[in-house]
C-alpha positions in Angstrom: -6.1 4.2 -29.9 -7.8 1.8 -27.3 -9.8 0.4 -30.2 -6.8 -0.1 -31.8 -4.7 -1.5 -29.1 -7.2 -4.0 -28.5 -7.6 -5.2 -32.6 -3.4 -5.5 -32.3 -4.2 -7.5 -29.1 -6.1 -10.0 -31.1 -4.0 -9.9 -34.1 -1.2 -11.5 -31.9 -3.1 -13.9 -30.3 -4.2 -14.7 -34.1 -0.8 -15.0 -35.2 0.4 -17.2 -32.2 -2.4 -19.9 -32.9 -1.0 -19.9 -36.9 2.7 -20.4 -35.4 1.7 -23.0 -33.4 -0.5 -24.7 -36.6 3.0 -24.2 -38.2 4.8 -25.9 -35.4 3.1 -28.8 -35.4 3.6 -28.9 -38.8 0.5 -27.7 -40.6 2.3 -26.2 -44.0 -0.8 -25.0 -45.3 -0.7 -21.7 -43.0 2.9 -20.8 -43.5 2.3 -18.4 -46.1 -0.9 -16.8 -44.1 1.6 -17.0 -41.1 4.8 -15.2 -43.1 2.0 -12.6 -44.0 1.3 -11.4 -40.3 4.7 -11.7 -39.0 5.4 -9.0 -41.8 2.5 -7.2 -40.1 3.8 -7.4 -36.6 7.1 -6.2 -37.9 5.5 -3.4 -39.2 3.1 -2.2 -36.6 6.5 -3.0 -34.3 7.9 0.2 -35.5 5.5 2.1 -35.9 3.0 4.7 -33.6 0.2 2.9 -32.4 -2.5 4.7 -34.6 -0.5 3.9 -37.7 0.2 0.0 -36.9 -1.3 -1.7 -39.8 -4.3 0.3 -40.2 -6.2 -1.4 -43.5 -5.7 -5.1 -44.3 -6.4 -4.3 -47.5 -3.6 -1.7 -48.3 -0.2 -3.1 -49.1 1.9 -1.4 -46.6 2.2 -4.2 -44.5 3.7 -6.2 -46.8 5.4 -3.4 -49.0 7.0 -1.4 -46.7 9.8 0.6 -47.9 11.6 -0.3 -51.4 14.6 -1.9 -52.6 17.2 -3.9 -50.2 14.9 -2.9 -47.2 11.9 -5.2 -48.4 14.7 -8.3 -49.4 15.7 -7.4 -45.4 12.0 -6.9 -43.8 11.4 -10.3 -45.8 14.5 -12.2 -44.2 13.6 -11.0 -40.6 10.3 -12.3 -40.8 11.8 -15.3 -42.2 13.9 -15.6 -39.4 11.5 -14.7 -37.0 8.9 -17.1 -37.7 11.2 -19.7 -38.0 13.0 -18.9 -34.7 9.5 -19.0 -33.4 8.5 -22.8 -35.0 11.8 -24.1 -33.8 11.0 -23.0 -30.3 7.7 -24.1 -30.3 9.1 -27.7 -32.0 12.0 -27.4 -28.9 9.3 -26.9 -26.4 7.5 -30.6 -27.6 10.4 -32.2 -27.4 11.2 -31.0 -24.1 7.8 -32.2 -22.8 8.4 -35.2 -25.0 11.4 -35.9 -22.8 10.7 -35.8 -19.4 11.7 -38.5 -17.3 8.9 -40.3 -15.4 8.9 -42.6 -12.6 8.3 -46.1 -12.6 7.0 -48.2 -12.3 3.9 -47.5 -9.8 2.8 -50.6 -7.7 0.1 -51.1 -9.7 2.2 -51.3 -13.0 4.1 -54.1 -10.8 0.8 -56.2 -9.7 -0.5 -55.9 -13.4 3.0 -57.4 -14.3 2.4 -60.0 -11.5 -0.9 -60.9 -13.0 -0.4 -61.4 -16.9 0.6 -63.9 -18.8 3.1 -64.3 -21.1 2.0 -65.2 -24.5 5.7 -65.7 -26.1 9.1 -64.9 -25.8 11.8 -65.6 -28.1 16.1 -64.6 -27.7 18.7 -63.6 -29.5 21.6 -65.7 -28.4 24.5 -63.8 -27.8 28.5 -64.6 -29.1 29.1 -66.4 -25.9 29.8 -70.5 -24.7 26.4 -70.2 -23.0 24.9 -68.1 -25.4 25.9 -71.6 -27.8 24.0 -73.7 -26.0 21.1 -71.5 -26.5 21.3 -72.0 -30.3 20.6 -75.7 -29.9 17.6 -75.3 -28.1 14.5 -73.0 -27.9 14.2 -70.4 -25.5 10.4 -69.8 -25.5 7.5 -69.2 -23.4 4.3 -70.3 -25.2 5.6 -72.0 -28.6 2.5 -71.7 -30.4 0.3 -70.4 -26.9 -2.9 -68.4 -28.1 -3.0 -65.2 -27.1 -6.2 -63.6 -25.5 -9.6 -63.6 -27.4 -9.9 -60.0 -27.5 -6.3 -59.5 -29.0 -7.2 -62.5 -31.5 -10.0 -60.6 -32.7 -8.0 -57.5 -33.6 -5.3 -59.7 -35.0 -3.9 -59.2 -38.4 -2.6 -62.9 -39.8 -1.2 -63.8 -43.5 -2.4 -65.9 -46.1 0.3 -67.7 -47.3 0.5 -69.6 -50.7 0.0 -72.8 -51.8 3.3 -75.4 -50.6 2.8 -76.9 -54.0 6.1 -76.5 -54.4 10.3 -77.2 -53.8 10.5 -76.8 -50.7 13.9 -74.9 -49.4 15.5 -76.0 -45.9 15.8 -72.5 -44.5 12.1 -71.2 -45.4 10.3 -69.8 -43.0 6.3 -71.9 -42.6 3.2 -70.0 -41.6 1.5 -71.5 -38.9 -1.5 -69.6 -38.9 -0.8 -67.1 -36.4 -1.1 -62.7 -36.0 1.6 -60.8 -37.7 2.1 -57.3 -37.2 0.9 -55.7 -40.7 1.2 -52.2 -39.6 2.7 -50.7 -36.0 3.7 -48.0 -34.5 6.9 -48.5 -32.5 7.2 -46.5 -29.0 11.1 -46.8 -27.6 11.4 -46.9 -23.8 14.4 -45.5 -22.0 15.4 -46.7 -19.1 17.8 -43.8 -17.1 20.0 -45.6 -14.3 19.0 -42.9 -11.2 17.6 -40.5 -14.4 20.7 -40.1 -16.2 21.9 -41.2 -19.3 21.8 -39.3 -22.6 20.6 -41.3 -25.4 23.3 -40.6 -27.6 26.3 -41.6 -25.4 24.3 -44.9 -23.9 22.6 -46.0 -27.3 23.0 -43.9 -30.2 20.0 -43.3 -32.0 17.9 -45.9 -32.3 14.7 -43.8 -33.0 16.6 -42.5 -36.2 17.3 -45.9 -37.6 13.5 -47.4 -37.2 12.6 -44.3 -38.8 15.1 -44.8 -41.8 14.3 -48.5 -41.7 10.2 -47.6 -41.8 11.2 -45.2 -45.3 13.5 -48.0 -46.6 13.4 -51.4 -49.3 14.5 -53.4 -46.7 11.6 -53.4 -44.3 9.9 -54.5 -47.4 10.9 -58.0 -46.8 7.9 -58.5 -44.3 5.8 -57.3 -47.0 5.4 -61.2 -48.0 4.9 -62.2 -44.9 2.3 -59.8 -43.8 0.2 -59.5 -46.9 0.9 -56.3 -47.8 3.4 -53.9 -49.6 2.1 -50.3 -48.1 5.1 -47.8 -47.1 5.3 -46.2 -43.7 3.8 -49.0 -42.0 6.6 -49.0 -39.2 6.5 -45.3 -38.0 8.2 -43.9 -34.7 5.4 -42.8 -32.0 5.6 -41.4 -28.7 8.8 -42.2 -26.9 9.2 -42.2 -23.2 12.0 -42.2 -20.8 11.5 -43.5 -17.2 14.0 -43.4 -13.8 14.7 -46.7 -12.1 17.4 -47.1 -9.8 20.1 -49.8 -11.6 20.3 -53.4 -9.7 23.6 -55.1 -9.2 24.8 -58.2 -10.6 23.8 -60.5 -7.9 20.0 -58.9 -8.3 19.3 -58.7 -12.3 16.2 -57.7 -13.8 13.6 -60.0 -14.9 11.4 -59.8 -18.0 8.7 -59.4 -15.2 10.1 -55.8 -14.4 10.5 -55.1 -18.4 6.5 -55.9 -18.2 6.0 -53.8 -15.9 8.0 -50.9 -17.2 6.5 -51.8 -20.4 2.5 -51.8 -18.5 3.4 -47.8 -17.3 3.9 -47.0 -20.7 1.3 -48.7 -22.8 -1.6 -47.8 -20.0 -0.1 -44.3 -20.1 -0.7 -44.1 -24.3 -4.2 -46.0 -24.0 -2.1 -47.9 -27.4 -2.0 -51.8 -27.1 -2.5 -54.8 -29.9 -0.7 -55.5 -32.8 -0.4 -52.1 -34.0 1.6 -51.2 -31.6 5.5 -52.6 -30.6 7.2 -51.2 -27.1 11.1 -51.3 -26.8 12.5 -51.0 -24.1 16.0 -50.3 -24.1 18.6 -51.3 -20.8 21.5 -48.7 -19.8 25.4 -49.9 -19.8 26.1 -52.3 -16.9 22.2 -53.5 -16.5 21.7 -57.2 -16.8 18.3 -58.8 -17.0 17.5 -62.5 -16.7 14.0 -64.4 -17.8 13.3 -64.5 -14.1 15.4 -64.6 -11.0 16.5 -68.1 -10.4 16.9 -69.4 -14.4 20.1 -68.2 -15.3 19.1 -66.9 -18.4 20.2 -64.2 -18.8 22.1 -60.9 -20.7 24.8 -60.8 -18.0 28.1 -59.6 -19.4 29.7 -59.8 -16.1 28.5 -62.7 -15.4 29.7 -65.2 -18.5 28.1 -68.4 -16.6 24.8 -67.1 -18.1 25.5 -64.7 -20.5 23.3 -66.6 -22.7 21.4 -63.8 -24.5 21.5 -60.2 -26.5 17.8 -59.4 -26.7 14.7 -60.8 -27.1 10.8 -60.1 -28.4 7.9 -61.3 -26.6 4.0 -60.5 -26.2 2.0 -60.6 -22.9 -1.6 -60.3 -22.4 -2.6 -57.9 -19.3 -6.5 -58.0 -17.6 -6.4 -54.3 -18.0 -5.1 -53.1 -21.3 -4.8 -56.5 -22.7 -2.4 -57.4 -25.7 1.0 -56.1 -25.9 3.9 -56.8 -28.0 7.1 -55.4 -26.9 11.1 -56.3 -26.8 14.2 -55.7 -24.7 17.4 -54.1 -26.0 19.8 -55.0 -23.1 23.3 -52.5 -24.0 24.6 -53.5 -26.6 28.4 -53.0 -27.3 30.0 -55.3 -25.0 31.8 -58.5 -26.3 29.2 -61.7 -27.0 26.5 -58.5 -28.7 28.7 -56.6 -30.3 29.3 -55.6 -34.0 33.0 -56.3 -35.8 34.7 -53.3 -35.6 35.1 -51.1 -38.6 31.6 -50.1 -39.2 30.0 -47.2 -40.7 28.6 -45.6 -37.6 31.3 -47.2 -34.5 30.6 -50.2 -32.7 27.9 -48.5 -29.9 25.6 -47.4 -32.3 25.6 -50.3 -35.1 25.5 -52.5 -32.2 22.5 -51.2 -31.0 21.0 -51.2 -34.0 21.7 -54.2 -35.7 19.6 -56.3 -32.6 17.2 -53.6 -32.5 16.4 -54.8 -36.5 16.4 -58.2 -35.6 14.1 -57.7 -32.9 12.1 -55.4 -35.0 11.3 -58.2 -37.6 10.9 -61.1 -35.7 7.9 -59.2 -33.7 6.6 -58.3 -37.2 6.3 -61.6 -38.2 6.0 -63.8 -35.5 4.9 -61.6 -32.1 3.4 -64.4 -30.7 5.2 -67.6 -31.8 2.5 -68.8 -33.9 3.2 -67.1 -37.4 6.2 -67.6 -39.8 8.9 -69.7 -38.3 11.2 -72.7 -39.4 9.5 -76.0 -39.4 11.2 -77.3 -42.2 15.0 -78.4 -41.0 15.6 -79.8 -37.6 18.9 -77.9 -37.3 16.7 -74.5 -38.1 13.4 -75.5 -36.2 12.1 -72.5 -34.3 13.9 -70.1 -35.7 12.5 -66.9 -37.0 13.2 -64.6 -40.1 16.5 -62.9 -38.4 17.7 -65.5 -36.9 18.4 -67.5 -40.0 20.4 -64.9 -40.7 22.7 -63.9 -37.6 25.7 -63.8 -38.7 29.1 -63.6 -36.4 33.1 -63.7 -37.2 35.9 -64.9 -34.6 38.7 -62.4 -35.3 42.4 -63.4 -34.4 42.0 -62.2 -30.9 39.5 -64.7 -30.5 36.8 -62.4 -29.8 33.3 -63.1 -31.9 31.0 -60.4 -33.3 28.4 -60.3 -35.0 29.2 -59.7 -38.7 26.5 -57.4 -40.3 26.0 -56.3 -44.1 26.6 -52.6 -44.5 23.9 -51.2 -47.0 21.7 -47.9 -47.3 18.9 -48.4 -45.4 16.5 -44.7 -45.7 19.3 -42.3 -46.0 21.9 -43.2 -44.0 24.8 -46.4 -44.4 23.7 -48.6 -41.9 25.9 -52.2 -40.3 22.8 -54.3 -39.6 22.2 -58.1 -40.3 20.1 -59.4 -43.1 16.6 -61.0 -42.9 16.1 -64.0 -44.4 13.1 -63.8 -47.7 11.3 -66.7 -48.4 11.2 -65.3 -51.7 14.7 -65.6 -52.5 15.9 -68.6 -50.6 18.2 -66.9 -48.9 19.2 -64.2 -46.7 18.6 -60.5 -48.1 19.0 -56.6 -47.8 16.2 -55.7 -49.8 13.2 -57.5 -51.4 
């Protein structure tokens, strides 16, 4: 019985490790897995000398007959699958623990870098106007550092043999982002604020927009037409305490928040893209005495939705990131009416933008209007920002509802070379 006990002993351990191979998603070892679960079952209800006593005879897989196999069958079924989804729950949870940050020395490696590039969305507002006429950017054109050149992916773009279209977007010889993985940041006002109610689901649209056509439009800006080149990595969520209006963030602290999370992943360069997304009520400015800002309650210099920008830190060196200030406020919002309500298509439709435009032009160097004075600087999405004044007055941003992945989706078009024109698919 001992020498018994102790193979039973060892046949759970063996069946644990295949539950978590089958957690993590290893397929391959369901079957073996739904085998020994039948097993423990078995031995489960029966005397310890009898439990499963020869592999090789079927009783562990045949016991009893009839309706009472079909039943055996859908507890293990259950069982297993109770198991994986605990095991899958237990990830996430891990997954989703809120850090502080960030650390003094995120903060002096902020102090320290430079920023390459940084380019705005300009929000529905009178100041946000102004914007539009002139470029917001750090670094037009700046090179980035020698080591993140290196590992730089640029474009080859055709001949300009050809009629030349006002809004086309020029290559200027710079990196483009030809495959990345995208790692969201959450910022949690005092380390609350549940995803869903405060953004929606922005890791479920990038990973419908990764599977879909319409990220396909970078394809002839990048070089290539692989799939799955935009996947959704590691996301983290970090506790800050909020700032009022009168003290607004500055791109320096999204640096730094963005330093705690790229030095904790070891995963910098162009194949990698940090958002970091702001809570409701949160503004952030380029730096503290500008006044340009996402300030909502602040209309003076409510100039901007969101923007994209790359930095280059001594330690982990070249990082490409953006900022997703809240979204659903009047000057960033949506029109109403959209498939998914106003905070999440909101969200989503300058996530996209912001999404594309570090695809194609992280630094400032790559694809960009040089064509048409009226368009100079601007970058694939924001050729194609569109907005509507409704009767009240009010402006939104007026996005084309399509299918992007599997789900409708409100989110502006991109503007393809290709076409001439602004687009939903390639």
């Amino acid at each position: 019985m001992k020498k018994t006990g102790r193979s039973l002993t060892a046949f759970r351990v063996l069946f644990d490790a295949l539950a978590r191979h089958f957690a993590e998603g290893n397929f391959l070892l369901r079957g073996l897995t739904v085998y020994l679960g039948a097993c423990l079952l078995d031995a489960a209800s029966r005397p310890l000398t009898e439990r499963c006593p020869q592999m090789t005879k079927p009783r562990c897989v045949t016991v009893g007959s009839g309706v009472s196999r079909w039943l055996m069958a859908i507890g293990c079924a259950a069982l297993i699958g109770g198991f994986g989804m605990s095991m899958a729950r237990a990830q996430g949870a891990a997954q989703d623990e809120v850090k502080s940050g960030p650390t003094a020395s995120d903060k002096a490696a902020a102090d320290e870098a430079k920023v390459i590039y940084r380019h705005a969305r300009p929000a529905n507002t009178a100041a946000g106007a102004g914007l539009k006429r002139k470029e917001i950017a750090t670094g037009r054109g700046a090179s980035p550092s020698a080591s993140a050149a290196a590992g730089a992916a640029t474009a080859t773009p055709a001949d300009n043999d050809f009629l030349r279209y006002l809004g086309d977007l020029t290559y200027s010889g710079g990196a483009v982002a030809r495959v990345a993985e995208q790692h969201p940041i959450f910022l949690l006002p005092n380390g609350k604020c549940l995803i869903a109610s405060c953004w929606g689901n922005p890791e479920g649209f990038l990973r419908d927009q990764n599977v879909s056509e319409f990220i396909h439009i970078t394809d002839q800006y990048v070089g290539t037409t692989a799939n799955n080149r935009y996947p959704v990595g590691a996301h983290k969520l970090i506790s800050y305490k909020p700032t009022p209006r009168t003290a607004p963030l500055t791109d320096n602290d999204m640096i730094a928040f963005v330093h705690t999370v790229a030095a904790s992943l070891g995963q910098t360069g162009y194949a990698h893209m940090y958002h970091v997304f702001l809570p409701p009520g949160q503004d952030v400015c380029f730096t503290a005495g500008d006044g340009i800002c996402y300030s909502p309650d602040v209309p003076s210099t409510f100039f901007f939705c969101g923007y994209h920008g790359s930095v280059d830190f001594s330690d982990i060196g070249h990082v490409l990131y953006s900022v997703e200030p809240f979204q659903n406020v009047p000057g960033c919002a949506v029109r109403p009416g959209t498939p998914n309500g106003q905070l999440v298509d909101s969200t989503n439709n300058t996530l996209s933008h912001e999404v594309f435009e570090t695809i194609t032009d992280p630094d400032g160097d790559a694809w960009f209007n040089i064509t048409d004075v009226a368009l100079a600087g601007q970058e694939i999405a924001d050729e194609c920002s569109f907005f509507v004044v409704l009767p009240s007055g009010m402006a939104f941003f007026d996005p084309t509802v399509s299918v992007i992945g599997s789900h409708r989706y409100a989110v502006q078009p991109e503007y393809a070379n290709n076409e001439h024109a602004c687009a939903s698919n390639p």
